[in-house]
N, C-alpha and C positions, 0 to 999 in steps of 0.2 A: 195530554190531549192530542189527537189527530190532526193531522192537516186539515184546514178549513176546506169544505166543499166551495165549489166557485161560485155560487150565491151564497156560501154559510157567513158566519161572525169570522171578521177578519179583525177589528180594536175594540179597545174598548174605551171608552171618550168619558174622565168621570171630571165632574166639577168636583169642585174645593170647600167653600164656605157653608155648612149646614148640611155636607154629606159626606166629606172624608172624614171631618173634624169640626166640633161643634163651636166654629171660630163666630159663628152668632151671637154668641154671649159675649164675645168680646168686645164686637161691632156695637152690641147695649151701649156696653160701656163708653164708646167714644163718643158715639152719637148723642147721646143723651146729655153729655159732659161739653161736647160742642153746641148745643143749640142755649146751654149756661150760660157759655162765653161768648154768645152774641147776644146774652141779655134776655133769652127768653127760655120756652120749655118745650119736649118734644113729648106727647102722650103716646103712650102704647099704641092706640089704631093706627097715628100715622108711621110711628116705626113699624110696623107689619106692612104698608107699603112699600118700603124702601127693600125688603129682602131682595136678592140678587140686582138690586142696582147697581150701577157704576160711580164710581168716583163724583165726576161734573154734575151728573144728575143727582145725588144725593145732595150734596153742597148747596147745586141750587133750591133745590126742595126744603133745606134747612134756613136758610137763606129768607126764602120767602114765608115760612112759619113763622120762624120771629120777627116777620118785617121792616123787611132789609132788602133792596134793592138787585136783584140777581147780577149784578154787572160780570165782566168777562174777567173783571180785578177781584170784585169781592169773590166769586166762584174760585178763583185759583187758591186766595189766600183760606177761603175756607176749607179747599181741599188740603191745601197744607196743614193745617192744624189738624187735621181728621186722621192724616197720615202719620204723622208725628206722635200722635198718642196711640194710635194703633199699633204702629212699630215699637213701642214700648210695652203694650201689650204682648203682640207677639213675639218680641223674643223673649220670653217662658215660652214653657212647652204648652202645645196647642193642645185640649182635648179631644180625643175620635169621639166619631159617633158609633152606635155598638155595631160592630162587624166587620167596619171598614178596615182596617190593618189586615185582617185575618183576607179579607174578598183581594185586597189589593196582593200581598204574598201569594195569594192560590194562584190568579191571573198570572204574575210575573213567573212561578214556579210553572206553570204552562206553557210558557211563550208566547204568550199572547200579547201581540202590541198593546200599548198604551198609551195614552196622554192625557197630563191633565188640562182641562179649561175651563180657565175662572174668570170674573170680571176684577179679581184682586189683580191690581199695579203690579209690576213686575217686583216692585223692592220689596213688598211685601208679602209677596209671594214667597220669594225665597227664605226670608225669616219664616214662614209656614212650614217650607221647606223644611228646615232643619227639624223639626219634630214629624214630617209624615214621610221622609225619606224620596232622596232624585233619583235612588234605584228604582224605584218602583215606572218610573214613566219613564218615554222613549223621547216623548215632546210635551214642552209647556207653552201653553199660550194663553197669555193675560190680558186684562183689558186694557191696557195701555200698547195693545201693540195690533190692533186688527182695525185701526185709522176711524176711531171711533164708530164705528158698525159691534157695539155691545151688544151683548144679550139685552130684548127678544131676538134680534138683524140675526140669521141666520151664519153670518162670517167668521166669528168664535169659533163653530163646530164645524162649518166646512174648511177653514184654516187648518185646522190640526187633521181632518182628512186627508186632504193634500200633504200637510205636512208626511207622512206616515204612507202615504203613496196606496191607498185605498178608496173606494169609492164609499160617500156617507152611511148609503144603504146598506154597505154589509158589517156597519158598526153600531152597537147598544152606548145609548148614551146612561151615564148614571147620573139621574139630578135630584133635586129638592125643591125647590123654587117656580111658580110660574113662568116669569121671564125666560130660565135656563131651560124649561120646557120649548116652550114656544121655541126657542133658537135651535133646541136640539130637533125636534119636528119640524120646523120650516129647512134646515140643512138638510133633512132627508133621513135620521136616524131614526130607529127606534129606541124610545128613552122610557129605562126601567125609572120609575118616580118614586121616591122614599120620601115622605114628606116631612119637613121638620117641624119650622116655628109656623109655617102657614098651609090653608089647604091649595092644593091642585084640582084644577075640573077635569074628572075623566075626560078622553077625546081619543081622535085615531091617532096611532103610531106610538101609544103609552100603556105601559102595564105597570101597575101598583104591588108595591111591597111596602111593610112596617117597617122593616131597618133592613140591612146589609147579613143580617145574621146569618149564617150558610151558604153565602154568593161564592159561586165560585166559577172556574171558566165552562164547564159542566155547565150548569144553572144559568150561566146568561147565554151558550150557546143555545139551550132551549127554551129560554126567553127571547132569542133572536127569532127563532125558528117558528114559533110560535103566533109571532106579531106580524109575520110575511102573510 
């Protein structure tokens, strides 16, 4: 790839959960298993709200489904148990979703900056980590580290701009999820949208793709280009 032009694609900013790796299905799993062990159930509609939530926010949201008091104790302890079976999850290897390995090697074989940002916890990130690879990114940044300002708050993706020493505008954000929209478009990116388990509403600063299949730095510099 050529040097970026001085308004071109300078990163490329991709979330984690339901667009590098189809770690959604794992998330099923915990969630569903924790709202058990607080004595009640979680139905499908409301798990499709909870996609790209954060930690505190899911907890509490479970919390109050099976009728139970959201306190600042029960939130922690139910985050803990959420985490605890998901790190058990995740350390097996994560499954991709189709493309992503092949988009993320193309970008890194480019030189194209990277970062991921997820609203996955740091520790569990890094177990992600071991199956989607630390080469690939330059900078991680997780929800446990942007002082609670989660995805929609725009600070996730202007974080890792900063990080990476770029301005948001001249980086494609790769997402799946409403929340991680919103956050990539309130930072200032434009975010290629792959949708997973839920839909996204078209709007400005977003172009729609089925999967990752053929992404490459080619392909989102003129997705960059495009969305200007």
């Amino acid at each position: 790839m050529t040097e970026p032009s001085a308004d071109g694609l300078a990163a490329v900013l991709w979330d984690m959960d339901g667009t590098l790796v189809d770690s959604e299905k794992l998330w099923d799993v915990a969630l569903y298993e924790s709202a058990e062990w607080l004595g009640g159930t979680l139905t499908e509609e409301q798990r499709l709200t909870l996609v790209g939530s954060n930690m505190d926010a899911t907890a509490r949201y479970l919390l109050e489904v099976t009728g139970h008091e959201p306190t600042a104790d029960a939130v922690a302890t139910t985050g803990a148990w959420i985490r605890d079976r998901t790190a058990t999850l995740f350390a097996d290897a994560v499954p991709w979703r189709p493309g992503a390995r092949e988009a993320l090697a193309a970008v890194r074989s480019a030189g194209l900056p990277s970062a991921l940002v997820t609203s996955t916890e740091r520790a569990l990130t890094e177990l992600a980590l071991n199956t989607i690879g630390r080469e690939f990114f330059d900078v991680t940044v997780c929800g446990d580290e942007v002082d609670g300002r989660n995805k929609p708050h725009p600070e996730p993706y202007r974080r890792a701009a900063r990080l990476l020493g770029v301005e948001p505008a001249r980086c494609v954000a790769v997402e799946d999820s409403r929340p991680g929209t919103e956050s990539a478009v309130a930072a200032g990116c434009l975010v290629l949208v792959v949708p997973n388990d839920v839909p996204v509403a078209p709007g400005p600063g977003r172009i729609f793709r089925t999967s990752l299949v053929g992404v490459d730095a080619i392909a989102l510099a003129e997705i960059h280009a495009a969305g200007q």
